[in-house]
C-alpha positions in Angstrom: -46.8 139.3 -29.0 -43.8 139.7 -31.5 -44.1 140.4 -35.1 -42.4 139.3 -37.8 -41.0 140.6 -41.0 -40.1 138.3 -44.1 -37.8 139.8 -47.0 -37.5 138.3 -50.3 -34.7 138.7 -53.0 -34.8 137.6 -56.7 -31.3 137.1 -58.3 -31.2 137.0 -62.5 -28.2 135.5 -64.5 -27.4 139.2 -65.2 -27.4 140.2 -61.2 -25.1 137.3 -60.2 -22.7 138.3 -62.8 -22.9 141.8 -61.1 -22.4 140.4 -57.7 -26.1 141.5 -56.5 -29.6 140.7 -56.4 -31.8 142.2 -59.2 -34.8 143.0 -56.5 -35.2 143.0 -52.9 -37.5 144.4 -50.6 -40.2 143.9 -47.9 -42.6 140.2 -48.7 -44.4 140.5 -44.9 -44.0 143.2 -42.3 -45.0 143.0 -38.8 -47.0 139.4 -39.0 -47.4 136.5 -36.6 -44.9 134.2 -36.4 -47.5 131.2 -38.3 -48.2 133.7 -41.2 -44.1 134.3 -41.4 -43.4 130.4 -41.4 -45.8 130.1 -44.4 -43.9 132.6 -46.4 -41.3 130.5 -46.6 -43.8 128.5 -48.4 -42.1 124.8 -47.5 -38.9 124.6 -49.1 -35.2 124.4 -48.0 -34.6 126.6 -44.8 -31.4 127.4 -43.4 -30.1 129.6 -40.5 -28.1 132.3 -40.6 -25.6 130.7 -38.0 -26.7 127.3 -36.9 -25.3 125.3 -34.9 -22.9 128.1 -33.4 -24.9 130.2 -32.3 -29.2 131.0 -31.8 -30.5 132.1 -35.1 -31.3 135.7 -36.2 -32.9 134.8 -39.4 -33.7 131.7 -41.6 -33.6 131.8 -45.2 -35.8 129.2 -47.8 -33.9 129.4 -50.6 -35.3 128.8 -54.5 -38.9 129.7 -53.7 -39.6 130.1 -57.1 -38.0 130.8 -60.5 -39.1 133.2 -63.4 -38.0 131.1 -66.6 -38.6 134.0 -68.5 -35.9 136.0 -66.7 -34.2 133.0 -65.3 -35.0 135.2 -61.9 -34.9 133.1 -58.6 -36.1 133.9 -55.7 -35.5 133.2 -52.1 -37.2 134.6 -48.6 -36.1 135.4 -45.2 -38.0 135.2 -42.0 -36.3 137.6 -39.9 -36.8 137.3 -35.9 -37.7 140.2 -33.4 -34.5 141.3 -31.1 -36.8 141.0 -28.2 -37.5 137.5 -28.9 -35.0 135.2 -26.5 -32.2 132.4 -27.7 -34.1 129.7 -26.0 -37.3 130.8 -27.7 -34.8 131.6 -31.0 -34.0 127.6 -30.7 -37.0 126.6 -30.2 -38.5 128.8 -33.7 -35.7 126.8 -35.1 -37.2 123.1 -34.3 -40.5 124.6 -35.1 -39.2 125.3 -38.3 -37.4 121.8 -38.8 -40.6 120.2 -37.8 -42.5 121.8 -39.9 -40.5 120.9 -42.5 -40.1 123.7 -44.3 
């Protein structure tokens, strides 16, 4: 069965002026594809390329926001090269359905 890894990355005021994120890393590594879908934890999803082409990764943006910092943070659910563009498509409509 695949795994799934899920990245996040928080951008301040300060890092955008830089042109960067202020703090990325690892959020899940090597989970099913049900715990990577929650990560995303139900807000805006895009892919990477859709409709051109299957999807290597989808991205929820605005996850949550430190209004201390002003940090925002968005995750990315990042799909297995062994997994197959039909099966890529059909993550995709899983996703949509879900309405994440």
């Amino acid at each position: 069965m695949p795994k799934f890894n899920v990245t996040y990355e928080i951008v301040t005021p300060e890092s955008a002026e830089h042109g960067d994120a202020d703090e990325r890393g690892f959020y899940l590594q090597n989970v099913s594809l049900s715990e990577a879908i929650d990560a995303l934890e139900h807000c805006h999803v895009e892919a990477d390329c859709c409709p051109v082409s299957s999807p290597r990764w989808f991205t929820a943006y605005n996850v949550s926001e430190d209004y201390i910092t002003g940090g925002i943070e968005s995750r990315s659910l990042h799909l297995p090269d062994s997994i197959t563009e039909s099966s890529r498509m059909r993550i995709a409509r899983l996703i949509h359905c879900y309405g994440v």
